[in-house]
N, C-alpha and C positions, 0 to 999 in steps of 0.2 A: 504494500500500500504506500501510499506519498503521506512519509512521516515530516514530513519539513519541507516549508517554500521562503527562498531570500530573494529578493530584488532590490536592485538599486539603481540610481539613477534611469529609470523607464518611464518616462511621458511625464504625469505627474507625482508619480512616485518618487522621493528621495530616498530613504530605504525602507524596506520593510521585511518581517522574521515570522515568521506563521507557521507553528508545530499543527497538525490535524491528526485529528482520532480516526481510529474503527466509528462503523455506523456514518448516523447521517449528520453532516457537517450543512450546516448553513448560514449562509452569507444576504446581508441585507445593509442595507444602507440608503441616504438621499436621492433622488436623479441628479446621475453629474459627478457622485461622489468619487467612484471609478471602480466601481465592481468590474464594468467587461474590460478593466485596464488590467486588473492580474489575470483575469481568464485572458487574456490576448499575449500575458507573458506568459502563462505554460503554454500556451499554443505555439507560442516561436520557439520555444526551449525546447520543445519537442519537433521542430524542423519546421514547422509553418513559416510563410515567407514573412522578410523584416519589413515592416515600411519606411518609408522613410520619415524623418524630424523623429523617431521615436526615442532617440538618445534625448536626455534632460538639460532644458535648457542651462549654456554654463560646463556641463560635465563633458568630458573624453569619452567618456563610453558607458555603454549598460550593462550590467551582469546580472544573469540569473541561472540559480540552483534550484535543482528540483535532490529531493532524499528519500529514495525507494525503501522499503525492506522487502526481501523475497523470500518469503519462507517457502513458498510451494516446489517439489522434488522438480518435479516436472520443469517449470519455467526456469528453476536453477538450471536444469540440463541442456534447455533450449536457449539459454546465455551462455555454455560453456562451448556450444556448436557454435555461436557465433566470437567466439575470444573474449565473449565478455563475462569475466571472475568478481563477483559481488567478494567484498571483503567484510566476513563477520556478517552474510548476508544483507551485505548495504550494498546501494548503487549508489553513486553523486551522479546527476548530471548537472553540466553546464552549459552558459552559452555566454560570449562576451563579446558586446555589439560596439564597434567601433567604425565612425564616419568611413564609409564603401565596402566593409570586409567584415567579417565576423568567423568566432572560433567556435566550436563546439568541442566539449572533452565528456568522454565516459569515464570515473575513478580515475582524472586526470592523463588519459590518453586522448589522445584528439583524433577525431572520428569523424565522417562526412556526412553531410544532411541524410543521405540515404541509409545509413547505418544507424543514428539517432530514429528515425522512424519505424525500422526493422525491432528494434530493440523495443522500444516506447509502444510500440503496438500490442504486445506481450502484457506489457502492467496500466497501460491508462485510455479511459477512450472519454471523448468528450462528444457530447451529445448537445448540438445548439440548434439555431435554424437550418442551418444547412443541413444538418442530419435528419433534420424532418423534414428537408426536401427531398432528400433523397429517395423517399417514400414514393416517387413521384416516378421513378424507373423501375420495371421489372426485375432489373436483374438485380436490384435490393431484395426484392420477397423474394426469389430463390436462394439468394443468402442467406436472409434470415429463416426459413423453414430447414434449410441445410441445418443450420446454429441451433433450432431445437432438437433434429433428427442427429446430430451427432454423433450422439453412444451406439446409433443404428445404424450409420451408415459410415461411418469414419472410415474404417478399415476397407470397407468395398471402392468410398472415393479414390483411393489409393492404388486399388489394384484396376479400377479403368483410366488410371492414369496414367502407370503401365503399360498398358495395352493399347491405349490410345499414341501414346510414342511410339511403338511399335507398329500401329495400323497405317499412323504418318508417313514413317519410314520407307516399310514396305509400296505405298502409295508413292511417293516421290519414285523410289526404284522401279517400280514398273513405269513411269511416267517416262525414264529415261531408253526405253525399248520404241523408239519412231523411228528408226534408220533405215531404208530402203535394204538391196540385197546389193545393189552396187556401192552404197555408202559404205555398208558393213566391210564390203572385200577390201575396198580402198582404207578404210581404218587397220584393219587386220595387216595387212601389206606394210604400212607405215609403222605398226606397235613392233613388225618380225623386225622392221629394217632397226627400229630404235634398240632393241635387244641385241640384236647381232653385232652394234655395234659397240653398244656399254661391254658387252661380253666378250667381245674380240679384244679388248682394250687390257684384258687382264689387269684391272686394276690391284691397287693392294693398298692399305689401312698404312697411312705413314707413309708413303713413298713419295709423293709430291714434299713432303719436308725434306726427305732425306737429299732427292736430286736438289732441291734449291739450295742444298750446303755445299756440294758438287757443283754447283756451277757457280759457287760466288767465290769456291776456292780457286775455278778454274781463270774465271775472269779477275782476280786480281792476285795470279800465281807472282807477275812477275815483282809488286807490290810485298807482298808478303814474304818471297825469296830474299830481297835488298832489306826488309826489314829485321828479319832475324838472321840475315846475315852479320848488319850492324850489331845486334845484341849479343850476336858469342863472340865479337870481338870485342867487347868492352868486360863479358861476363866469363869469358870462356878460356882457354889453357894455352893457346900458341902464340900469344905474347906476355912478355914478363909486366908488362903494366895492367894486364887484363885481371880483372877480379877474383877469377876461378884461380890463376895462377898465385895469386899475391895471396889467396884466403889458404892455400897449401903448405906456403912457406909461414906463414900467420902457426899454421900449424905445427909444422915442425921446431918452430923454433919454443913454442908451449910447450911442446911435449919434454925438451930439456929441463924443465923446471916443476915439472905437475908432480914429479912423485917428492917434492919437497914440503909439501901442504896439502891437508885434504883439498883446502876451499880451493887450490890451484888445480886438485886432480877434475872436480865439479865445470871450476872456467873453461879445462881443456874439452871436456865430455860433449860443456854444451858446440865449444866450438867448432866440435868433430861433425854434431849433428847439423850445421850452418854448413861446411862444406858439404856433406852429405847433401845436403837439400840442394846447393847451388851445382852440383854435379847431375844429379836427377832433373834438373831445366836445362840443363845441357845439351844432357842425353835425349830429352822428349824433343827438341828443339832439331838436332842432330838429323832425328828419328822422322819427323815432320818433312825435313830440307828432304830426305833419300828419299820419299811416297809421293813428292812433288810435280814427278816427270808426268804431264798427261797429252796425249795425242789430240791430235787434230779430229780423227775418228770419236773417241771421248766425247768428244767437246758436242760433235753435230749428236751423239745419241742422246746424251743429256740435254739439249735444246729441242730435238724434237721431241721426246718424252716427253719435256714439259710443255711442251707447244700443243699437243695431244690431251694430255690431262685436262688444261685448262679451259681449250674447244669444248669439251665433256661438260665441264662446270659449268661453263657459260649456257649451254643447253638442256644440261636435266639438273643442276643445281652446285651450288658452292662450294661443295667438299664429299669428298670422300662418303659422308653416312648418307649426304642427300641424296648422291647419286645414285646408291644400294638401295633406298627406299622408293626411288623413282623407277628403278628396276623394278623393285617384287611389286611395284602397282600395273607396269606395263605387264608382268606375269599376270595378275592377276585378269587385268582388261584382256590379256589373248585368248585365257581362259573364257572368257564369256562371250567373246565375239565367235571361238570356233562353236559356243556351244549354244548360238544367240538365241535358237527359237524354243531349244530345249529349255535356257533358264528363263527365256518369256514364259515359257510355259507355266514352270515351277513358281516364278514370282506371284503370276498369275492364282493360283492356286496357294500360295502361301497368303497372299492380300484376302482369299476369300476367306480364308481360316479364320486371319486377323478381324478379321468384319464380322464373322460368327461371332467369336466369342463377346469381339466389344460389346455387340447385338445385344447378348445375352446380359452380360455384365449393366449395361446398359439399362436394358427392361426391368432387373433385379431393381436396379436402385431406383427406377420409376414409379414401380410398384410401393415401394418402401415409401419414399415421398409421399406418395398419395393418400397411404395409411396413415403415416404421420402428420400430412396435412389436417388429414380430418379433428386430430386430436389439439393440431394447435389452434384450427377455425375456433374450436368449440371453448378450447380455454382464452383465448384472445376474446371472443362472445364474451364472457363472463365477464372478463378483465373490462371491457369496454363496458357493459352495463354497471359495472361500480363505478364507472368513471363517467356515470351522468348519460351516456348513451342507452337510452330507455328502450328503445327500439329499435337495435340494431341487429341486424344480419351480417352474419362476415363467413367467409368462402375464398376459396382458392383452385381457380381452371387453369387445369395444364393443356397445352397442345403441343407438338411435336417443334422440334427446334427445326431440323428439316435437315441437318447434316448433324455426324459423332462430334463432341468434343472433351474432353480433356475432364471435364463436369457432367457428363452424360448427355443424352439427347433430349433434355426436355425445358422448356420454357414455362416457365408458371408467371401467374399473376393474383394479383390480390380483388379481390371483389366486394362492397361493401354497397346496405343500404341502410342508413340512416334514423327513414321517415314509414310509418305504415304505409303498404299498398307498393310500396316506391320497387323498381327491381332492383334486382342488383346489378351494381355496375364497378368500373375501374375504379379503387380505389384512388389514384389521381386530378380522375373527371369527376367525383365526388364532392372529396372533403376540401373543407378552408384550410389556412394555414391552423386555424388554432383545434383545432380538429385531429390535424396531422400532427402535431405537441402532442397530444393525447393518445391518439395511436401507439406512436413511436413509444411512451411512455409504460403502455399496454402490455406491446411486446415484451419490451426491455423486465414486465412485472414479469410474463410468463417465460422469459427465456434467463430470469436469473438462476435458475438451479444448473442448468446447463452451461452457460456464460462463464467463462473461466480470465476475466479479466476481471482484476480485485479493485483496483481504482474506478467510476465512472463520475463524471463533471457533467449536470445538466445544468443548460442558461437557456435562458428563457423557455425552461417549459411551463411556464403561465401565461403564457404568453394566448390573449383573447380568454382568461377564463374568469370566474367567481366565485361566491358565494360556496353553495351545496359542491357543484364541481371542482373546487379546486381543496375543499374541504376531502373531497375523496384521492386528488392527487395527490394529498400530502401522504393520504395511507398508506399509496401503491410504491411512494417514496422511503417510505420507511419499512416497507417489507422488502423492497430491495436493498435497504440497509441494512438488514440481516446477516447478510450475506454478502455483502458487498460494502466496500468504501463509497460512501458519498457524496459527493461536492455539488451543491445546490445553489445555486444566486435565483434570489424570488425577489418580488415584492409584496405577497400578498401574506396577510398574519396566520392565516389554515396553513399554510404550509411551513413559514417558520416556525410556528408552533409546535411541530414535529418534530424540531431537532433535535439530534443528541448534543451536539455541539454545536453552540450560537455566535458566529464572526459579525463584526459592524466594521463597515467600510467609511472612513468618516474621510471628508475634505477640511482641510484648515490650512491656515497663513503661517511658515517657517520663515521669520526673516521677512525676505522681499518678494517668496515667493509661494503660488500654492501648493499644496503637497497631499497625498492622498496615506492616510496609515490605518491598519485591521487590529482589532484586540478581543481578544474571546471573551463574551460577558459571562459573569455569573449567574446566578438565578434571578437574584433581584435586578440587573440589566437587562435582562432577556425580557422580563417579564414587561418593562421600560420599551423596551426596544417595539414589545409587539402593542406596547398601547399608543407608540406612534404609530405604528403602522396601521392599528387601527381606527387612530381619531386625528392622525396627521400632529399639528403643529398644537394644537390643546390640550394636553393630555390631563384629564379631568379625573378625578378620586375615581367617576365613573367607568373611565376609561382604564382607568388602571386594574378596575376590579375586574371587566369583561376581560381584560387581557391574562388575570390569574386563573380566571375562571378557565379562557383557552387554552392555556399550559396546562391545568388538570387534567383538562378532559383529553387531551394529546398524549399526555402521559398513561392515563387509563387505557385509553383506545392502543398503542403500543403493550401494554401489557394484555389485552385479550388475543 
């Protein structure tokens, strides 16, 4: 869950620290105070895009942390598939927005927008108007019926996923069988001629290194002879000024003296092993000048070799292992061209395989959907009739998607009617937006037991609502607090009434400038809090009492 939020310098935030509970946290404040200003910093923290002017006037930059704990096995393990290691099951994240650029780090590694989202998807989802528009596309109610069918279908999603790569596959390869019988022979002709000629080549692993030493020994033979010609005559034995000569006599003339002192016999030792050394560069050198002599004949084999090899490279690839892999694919393609119509055949025939089973795999989870649809219409029905929907109808019509995919073959939709007599129709073509808040909110009651994301952040889901109705959102709110973390911005007093945890988002003057700060009330503020809400700017003995009265009864109604 999101046990800590820090922000600082963000819009009109200067900083602010906000520890959150388990259960239902709720957040209220003025219009203007800046509730959707900290929903809009976990939204960027979590990779939503930055706008611009959002750094605080004055400041270099904005920071914001978000402080996960992950206790569940599972999402530990789907963090450690993606390299990310909670410490002491904590995650930090952050984000530090600075004028054109911005950072993001996970437990201080710095990670990219798309790996922040990947990860963030796992422990928080925020539910606002957009998410209640979403409502508004089908291929949201086949996700979300997937999301209740889970425990049903999970493992089958998987295996026509499988299958479905495989059915692609197969389909692309046969796609690649259009070649005339002329085309074929002329391909065939051209794979024998490229084989014949890699393989005539006798290539070998390291040979093109070895000739290029061979010919750079040979191209600057004459270079190399005058140079180590120079060096044995300054290091070498046939002049008395030369090094090797003078470190001999160096020698002899020590050894008159070494059996006189140890530490003389040690100078003499090391200095036997110094000529030693400078006799063995001598010798290699010596040894070098006599393997020097290379012919003319030499010279053209090593050039055309390598004039050969490199023609090669240029043609089927860079080096040595490309070339060998560029072979066993022309092996391969000769294979299939001598054998064209037989493996048309077989492809043929392996696609249809492919096709059956998807088929099958396919139907399977069609079925299963449809069963499970019926059970989520029927608890969705309910959820909506507590939520002030007196007379509604809800349904869900599949028809065929009209090609396999990846999610099976089927397309669904949602259907809803509202009004007596009324039919039913698209869910879309239906409802208002404030409608769709309650929907959406519906769902999210009936898909908590299943829903395995522990954080959820609704805003504005009051959004068009009152009295008796929003009286019942507050329930549907707190039954998914059960079970779930969550983060509520209202305005209406039935629902902050409900909360486990009370935030107030207040605006005030720091200095020269506005600033927006959160503090969790206690009981006697809460109760404050909701008799503003209730009576506005008045708050009258009366008001305060109807407001103890609605924290009772909130209280009770959560304990039945």
């Amino acid at each position: 869950m999101l046990t800590n939020l820090h922000v600082k310098n963000f819009a009109l935030i200067d900083e602010i620290d906000v520890a959150f509970e388990p259960g239902l946290n709720i957040l209220t404040g003025e219009t203007g105070a800046g509730k959707s200003i900290i929903i809009d910093s976990v939204n960027i923290a979590l990779g939503g895009k930055v706008p611009a002017g959002i750094i605080r006037r004055g400041a270099e930059y904005a920071y914001i942390e978000l402080i996960f704990t992950v206790e569940d096995k599972d999402k530990l393990m789907a963090l450690k598939a993606m390299d990310i290691i909670p410490e002491d099951n904590m995650l930090i994240l952050t984000k530090k927005i600075m004028n054109g650029r911005s950072i993001s780090k996970i437990n201080d590694e710095t990670v990219t927008a798309s790996k922040i989202k990947q990860v963030t998807s796992l422990l928080i989802d925020i539910h606002g108007q957009h998410e209640h528009q979403s409502l508004l596309y089908k291929s949201k109610h086949l996700e979300i019926l997937d999301a209740f069918a889970k425990p049903h279908i999970a493992q089958l999603k998987k295996e026509i996923q499988v299958h479905y790569q495989a059915y692609v596959e197969c389909r692309e390869k046969l796609s690649g069988f259009t070649m005339d019988e002329e085309k074929r022979l002329r391909e065939l002709d051209f794979t024998r001629f490229e084989i014949n000629e890699i393989e005539a080549a006798s290539l070998k692993s390291g040979e093109e290194e070895e000739l290029e030493g061979i010919y750079r020994r040979i191209s600057n033979s004459r270079k190399i002879g005058e140079t180590l010609g120079a060096v044995m005559a300054e290091i070498g034995y046939e002049d008395d000024a030369a090094a090797g000569e003078r470190m001999a006599r160096a020698v002899r003339e020590l050894q008159t003296i070494s059996g006189l002192d140890k530490k003389l016999e040690e100078i003499h030792s090391a200095l036997l092993d110094l000529e030693s050394l400078l006799s063995d560069v001598n010798r290699s050198m010596a040894d070098y000048m006599d393997n020097m002599s290379f012919d003319e004949e030499t010279y053209k084999e090593v050039t055309g070799r390598l004039d050969l090899i490199r023609n090669l490279q240029a043609k089927y690839g860079g080096s040595y292992e490309k070339i060998m892999e560029y072979l066993d694919e022309k092996y391969r393609r000769l294979a299939e061209l001598e054998n064209y119509e037989e493996n048309r055949r077989q492809t043929q025939q392996d696609l249809k395989k492919q096709e059956e089973s998807l088929d099958k795999l396919c139907a399977e989870l069609s079925g299963i959907r449809k069963e499970e649809a019926k059970k989520l219409c029927i608890s969705i029905t309910k959820a909506l009739k507590d939520l002030n929907f007196l007379d509604v109808r809800f349904s869900m019509q599949f028809s065929p998607l009209g090609h396999y995919s990846k999610n099976g073959y089927d397309e669904a939709e949602f259907l809803i009617s509202t009004n007596p007599g009324e039919e039913l129709a698209p869910l879309g073509k239906v409802a208002s937006g404030g409608e769709l808040s309650r929907i959406m909110l519906a769902m999210k009651t009936v898909l908590a037991d299943t829903d395995d994301i522990p954080t959820l952040i609704f805003d504005e889901i009051d959004t068009g609502i009152s009295g008796r109705t929003a009286q019942k959102v507050s329930e549907k709110l707190s039954i998914i607090g059960r079970k779930h973390q969550v983060l509520c911005i209202t305005h209406l007093p039935q629902i902050a009434a409900m909360a486990d945890h009370h935030f107030l988002i207040e605006k005030g003057i720091k200095g020269d400038k506005v600033t927006t700060s959160i503090q969790m009330l206690d009981s006697h503020d809460t109760v404050r809090e909701l008799a503003r809400l209730l009576g506005g700017a008045a708050i009258t003995d009366t008001v305060l009492k109807s407001a103890e009265e609605m924290k009772e009864l909130a209280e009770k109604t959560k304990t039945t």
